[in-house]
C-alpha positions in Angstrom: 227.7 -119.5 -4.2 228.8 -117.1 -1.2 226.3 -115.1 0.5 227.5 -111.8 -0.6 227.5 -113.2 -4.6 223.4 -114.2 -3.9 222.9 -110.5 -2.2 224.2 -109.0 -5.1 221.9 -111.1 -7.6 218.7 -109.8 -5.6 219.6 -106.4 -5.6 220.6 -106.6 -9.2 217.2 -108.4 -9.9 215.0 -105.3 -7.4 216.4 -102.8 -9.8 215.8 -104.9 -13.2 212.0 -103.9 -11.8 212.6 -100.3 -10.9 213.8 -100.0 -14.2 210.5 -101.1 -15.6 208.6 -99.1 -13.4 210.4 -96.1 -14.4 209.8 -96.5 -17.7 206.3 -97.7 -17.5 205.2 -94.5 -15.1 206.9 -91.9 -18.0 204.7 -94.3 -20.9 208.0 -95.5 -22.3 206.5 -98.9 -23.8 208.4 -99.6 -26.7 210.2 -103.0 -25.4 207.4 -103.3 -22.8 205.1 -105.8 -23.4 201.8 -106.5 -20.9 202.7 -110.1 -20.0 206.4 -108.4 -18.4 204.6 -105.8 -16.3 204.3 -107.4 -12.9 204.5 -106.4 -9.2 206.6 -105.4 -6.9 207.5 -108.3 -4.4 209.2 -106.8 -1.3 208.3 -106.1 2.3 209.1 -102.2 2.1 205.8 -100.5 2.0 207.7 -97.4 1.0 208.1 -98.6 -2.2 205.5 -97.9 -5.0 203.4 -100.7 -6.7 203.6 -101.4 -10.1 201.1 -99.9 -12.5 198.8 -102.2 -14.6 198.7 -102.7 -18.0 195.9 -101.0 -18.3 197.8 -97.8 -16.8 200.8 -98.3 -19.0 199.2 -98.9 -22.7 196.6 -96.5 -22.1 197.0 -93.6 -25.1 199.8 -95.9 -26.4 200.2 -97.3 -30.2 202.3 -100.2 -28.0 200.6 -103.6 -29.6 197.5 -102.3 -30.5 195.6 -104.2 -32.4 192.0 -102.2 -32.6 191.7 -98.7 -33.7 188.1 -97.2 -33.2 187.4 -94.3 -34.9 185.1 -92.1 -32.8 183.2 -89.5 -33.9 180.6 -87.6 -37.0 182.2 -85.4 -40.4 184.9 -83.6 -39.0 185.0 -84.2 -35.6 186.1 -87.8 -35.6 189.0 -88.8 -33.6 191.1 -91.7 -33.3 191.9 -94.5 -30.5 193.9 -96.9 -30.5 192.9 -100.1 -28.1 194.4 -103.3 -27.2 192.0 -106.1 -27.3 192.6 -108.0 -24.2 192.1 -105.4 -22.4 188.3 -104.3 -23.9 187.4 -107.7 -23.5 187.8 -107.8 -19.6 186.0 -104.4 -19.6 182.6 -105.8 -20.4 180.4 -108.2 -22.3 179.6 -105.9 -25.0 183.3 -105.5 -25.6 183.5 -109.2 -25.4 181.0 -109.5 -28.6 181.9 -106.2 -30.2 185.3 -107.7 -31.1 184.3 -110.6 -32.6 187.6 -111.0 -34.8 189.7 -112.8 -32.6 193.6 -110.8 -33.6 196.4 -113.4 -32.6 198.9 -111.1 -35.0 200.4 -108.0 -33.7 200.6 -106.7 -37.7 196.7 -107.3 -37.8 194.3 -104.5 -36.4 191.0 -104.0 -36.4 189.3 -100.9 -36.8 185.6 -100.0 -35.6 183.7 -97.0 -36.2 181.5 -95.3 -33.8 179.0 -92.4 -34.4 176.6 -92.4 -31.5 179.2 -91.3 -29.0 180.9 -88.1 -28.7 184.8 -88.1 -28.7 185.1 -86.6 -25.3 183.0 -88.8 -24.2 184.8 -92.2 -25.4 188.2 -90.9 -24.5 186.6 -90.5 -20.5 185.2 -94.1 -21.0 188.8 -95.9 -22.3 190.0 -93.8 -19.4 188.1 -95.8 -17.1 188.5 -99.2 -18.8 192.3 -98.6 -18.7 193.4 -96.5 -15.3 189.8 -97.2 -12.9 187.8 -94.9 -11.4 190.3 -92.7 -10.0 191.3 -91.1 -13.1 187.5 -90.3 -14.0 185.1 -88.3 -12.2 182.4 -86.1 -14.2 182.5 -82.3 -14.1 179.2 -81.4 -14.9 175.5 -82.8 -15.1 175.7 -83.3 -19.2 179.2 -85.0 -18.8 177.4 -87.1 -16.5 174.2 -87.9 -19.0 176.2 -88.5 -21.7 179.0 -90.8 -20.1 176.1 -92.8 -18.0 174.4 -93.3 -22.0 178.2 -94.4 -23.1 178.5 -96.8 -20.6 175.0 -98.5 -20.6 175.6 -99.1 -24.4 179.1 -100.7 -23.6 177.7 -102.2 -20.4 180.1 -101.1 -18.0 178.4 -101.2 -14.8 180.4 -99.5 -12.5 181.3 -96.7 -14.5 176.9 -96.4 -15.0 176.7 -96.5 -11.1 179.3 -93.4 -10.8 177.4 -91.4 -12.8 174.1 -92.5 -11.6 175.1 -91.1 -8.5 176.7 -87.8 -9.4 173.3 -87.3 -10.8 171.6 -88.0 -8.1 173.8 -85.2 -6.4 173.6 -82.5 -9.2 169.7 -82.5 -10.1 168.1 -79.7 -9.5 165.2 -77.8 -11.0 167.0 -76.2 -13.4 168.1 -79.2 -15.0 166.0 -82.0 -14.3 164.1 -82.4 -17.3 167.3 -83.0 -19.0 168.1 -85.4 -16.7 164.5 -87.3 -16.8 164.8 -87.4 -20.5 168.3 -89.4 -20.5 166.4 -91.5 -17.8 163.6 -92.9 -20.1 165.4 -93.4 -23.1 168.4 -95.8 -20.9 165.6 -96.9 -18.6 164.5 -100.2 -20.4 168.4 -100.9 -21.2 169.7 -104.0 -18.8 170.8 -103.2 -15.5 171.9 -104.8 -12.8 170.2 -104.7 -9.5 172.0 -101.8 -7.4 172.2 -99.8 -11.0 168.1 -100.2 -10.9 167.9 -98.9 -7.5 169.8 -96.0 -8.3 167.8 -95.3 -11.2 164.6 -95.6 -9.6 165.5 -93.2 -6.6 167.0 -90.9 -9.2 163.6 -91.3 -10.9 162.0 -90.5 -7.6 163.8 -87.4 -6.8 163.4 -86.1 -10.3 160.1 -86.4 -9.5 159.9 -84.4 -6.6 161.3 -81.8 -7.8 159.3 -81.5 -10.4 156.2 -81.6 -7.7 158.5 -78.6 -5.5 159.2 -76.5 -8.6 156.4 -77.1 -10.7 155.6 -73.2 -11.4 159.3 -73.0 -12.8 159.5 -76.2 -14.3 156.4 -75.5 -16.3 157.6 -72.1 -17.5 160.7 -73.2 -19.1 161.8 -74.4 -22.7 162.9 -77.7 -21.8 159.4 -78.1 -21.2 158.6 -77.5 -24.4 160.8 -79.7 -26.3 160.4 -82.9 -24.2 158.6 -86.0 -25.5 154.7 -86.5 -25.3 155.1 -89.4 -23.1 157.2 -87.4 -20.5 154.9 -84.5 -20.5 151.8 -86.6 -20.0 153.9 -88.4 -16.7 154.5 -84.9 -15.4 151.0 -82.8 -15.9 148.8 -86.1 -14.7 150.3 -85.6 -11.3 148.1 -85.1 -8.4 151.3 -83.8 -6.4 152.0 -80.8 -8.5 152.7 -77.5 -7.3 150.7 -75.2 -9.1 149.1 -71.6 -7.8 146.5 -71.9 -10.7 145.8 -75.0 -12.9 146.2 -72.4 -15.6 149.8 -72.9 -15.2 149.5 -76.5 -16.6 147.3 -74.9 -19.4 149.6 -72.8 -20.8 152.6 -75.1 -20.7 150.4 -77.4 -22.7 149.9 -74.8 -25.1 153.4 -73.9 -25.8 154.2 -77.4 -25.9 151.7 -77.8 -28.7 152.8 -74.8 -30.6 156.3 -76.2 -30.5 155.0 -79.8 -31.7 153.7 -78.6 -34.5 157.1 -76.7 -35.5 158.3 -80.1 -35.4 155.7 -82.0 -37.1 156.0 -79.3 -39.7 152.2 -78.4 -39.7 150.7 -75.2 -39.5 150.4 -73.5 -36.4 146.0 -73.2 -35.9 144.0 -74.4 -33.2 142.7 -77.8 -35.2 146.6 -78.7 -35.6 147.4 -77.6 -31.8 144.2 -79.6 -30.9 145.9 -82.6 -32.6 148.8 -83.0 -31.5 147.6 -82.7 -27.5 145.5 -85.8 -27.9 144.7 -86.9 -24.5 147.1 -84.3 -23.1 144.6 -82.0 -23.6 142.1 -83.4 -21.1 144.6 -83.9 -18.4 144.5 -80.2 -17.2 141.8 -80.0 -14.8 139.5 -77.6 -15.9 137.0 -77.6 -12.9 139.2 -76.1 -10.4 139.5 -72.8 -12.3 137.6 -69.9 -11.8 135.3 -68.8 -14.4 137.8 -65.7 -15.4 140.6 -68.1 -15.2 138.2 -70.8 -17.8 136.9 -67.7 -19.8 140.4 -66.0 -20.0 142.2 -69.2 -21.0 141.0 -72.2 -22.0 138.0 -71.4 -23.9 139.6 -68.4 -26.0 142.5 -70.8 -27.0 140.2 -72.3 -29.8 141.7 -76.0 -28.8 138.1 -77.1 -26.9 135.3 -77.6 -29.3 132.4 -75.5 -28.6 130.7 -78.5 -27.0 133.6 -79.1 -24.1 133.3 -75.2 -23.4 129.6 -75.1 -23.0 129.8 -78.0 -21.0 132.3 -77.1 -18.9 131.1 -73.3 -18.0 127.8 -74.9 -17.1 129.4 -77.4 -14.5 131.4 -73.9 -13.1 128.5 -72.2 -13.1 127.0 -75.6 -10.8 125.1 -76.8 -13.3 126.3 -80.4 -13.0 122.9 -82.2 -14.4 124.6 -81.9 -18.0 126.8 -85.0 -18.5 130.4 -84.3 -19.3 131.3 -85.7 -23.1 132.8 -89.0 -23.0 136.9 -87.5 -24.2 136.4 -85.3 -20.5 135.0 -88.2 -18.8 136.3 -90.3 -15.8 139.1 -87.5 -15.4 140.0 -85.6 -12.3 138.5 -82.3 -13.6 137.2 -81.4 -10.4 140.1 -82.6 -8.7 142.6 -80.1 -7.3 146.3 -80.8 -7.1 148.0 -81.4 -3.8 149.2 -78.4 -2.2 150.9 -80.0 0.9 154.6 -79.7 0.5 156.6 -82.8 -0.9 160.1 -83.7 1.0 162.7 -84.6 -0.9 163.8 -88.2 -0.3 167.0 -89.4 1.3 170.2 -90.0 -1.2 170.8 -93.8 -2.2 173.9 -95.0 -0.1 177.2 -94.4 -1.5 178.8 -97.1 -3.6 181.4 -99.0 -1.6 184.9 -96.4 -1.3 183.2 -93.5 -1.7 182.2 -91.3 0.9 179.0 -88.9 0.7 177.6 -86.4 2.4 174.0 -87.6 2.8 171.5 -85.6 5.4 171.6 -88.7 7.4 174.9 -88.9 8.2 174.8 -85.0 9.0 171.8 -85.6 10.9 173.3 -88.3 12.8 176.5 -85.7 14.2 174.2 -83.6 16.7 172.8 -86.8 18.0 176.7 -87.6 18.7 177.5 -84.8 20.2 174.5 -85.0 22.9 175.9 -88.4 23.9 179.4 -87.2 24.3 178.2 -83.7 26.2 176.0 -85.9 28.7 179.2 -88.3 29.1 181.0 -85.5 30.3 178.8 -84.2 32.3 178.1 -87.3 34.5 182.4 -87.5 34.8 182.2 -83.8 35.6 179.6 -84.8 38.6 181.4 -87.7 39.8 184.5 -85.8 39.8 183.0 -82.7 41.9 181.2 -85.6 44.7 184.5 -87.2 45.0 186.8 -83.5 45.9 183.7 -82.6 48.2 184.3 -85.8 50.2 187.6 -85.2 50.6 187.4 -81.5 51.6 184.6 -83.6 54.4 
């Protein structure tokens, strides 16, 4: 076989694979199979690669062989999957489909009703095309996506969001975000997802301690679980003007409790449903107006605790406090110092952020470089006065 015939055969055989390309990039999959799709051998780097599989049979009916259906009543959409592809994704995939389809005519379909559409359609997205194609767009995206992929277990996608978070939260939303925190907290993670959740956790914190007056004001407040609310009002670190602040939020949190328990709305029922929340304001540090104007006209201390505890304000302190208002930080007063934020977790591995370290660190650089040039400006200067010498 000449040269020429075998120069032919290779360029015939480079655009047998530009054909597929084309096809694949305009989702043209009907004879395409994923065992065909392969890449591009050549030493032209102009020359794009090949897409994956992935890429190619992603919103494609090509050889599916599982359909989940995603959604609640109406609003229930429809996906169809390829198998071998969920089951690299992730674990829970792996055990999810556990009827192993050999048949192309055989599909299995799965129903889900604990994840919005939107939501699944961003997470396919992912498992199909990569991270490049998904990015959240806002703070609930984020929440809800991060819960999507802790329940599938797919730990990069979790990291993403983790850190978009960890960008986004502010005081205006970071109960929100503290509440999607404790319910995925116990889930498994793995070790750099942890970190990131604890420093998220820490931040959320913080501001919590920074903006405690607003925080304390707003509705979220008083829709979030007893367990949260205790971790935020037992802080020593909060931010408050007047430790009537806390008393108040406490109050409309039990007033809004009791909506929900479906009991009526009276001091006995408000009383129950604080439990211990009610002896973690710190009734000590008020004044006596502040005690008299608040706490003890509420109707949720028994006449006992307010007797009591005018008598210690009044510095009468012989009286022994009743065991429910004992070993507590009555007396205490929160920390007013201010709290700093803490520094953002690193970013994940190609991904750039703009931490304050790293903008911190640029001054610092251009110090260096100005001193650098000063010292070549001096040595130039001594060396043109010795030659004028």
């Amino acid at each position: 076989m000449s040269r020429k015939k075998l120069l032919t055969e290779s360029q015939l055989g480079r655009s047998s694979h530009f054909n597929l390309l084309r096809k694949s990039r305009h989702f043209s999959t009907s004879s395409v199979k994923p065992s065909d799709i392969t890449k591009i051998q050549t030493d032209d780097s102009a020359l794009p690669t090949a897409p994956t599989p992935g890429q190619v049979l992603y919103n494609s009916e090509e050889q599916h062989d599982v359909i989940f259906m995603v959604g609640k009543g109406e609003n229930i959409w429809r996906f169809p999957c390829h198998s071998f592809i969920l089951r690299d994704a992730s674990p829970a995939f792996q055990s999810l489909l556990i009827c192993e389809v050999t048949n192309w005519d055989r599909v299995l379909t799965l129903t889900v009703e604990d994840v919005e559409p939107h939501v699944f359609e961003k997470l396919l997205r992912f498992v199909y095309c990569g991270a490049e194609d998904v990015s959240p767009t806002s703070v609930q995206m984020a929440l809800e996506l991060f819960a999507a992929s802790k329940k599938y277990n797919i730990h990069k996608l979790s990291t993403i969001c983790l850190c978009y978070l960890y960008d986004h939260v502010t005081e205006k939303n970071v109960l929100e975000v503290l509440t999607y925190l404790k319910l995925l907290f116990a889930t498994n993670s793995y070790d750099d997802e942890q970190n990131l959740q604890n420093e998220l956790f820490l931040k959320c914190f913080t501001l919590i301690d920074v903006y405690a007056e607003f925080v304390l004001s707003t509705s979220d407040f008083d829709n979030l679980d007893s367990d949260i609310v205790m971790d935020i009002v037992i802080r020593d670190t909060l931010q408050v003007k007047s430790e009537v602040t806390v008393f108040k939020a406490l109050i409309r949190w039990a007033c809004q409790e009791a909506k929900r328990q479906k009991i009526e709305l009276n001091s006995m029922n408000k009383r129950a449903t604080l439990g211990k929340l009610l002896y973690c304001c710190r009734y000590l540090v008020m004044s006596m107006q502040e005690f008299c104007g608040g706490p003890a006209m509420s109707g949720v201390l028994t006449d006992e605790e307010k007797d009591i505890l005018i008598a210690h304000l009044n510095g009468d302190s012989s009286i022994p406090l009743p065991e429910q208002l004992s070993d507590r930080k009555l007396a205490i007063k929160r920390c007013e110092l201010s709290v700093q934020l803490t520094n953002p977790p690193p970013p994940l591995k190609g991904t750039t952020r703009n931490s304050p370290d790293s903008q911190s660190s640029c001054p610092v650089k251009n110090k260096k470089k100005c001193k650098k040039l000063l010292k070549g400006l001096e040595s130039i200067l001594i060396h043109v006065i010795q030659l004028l010498d």
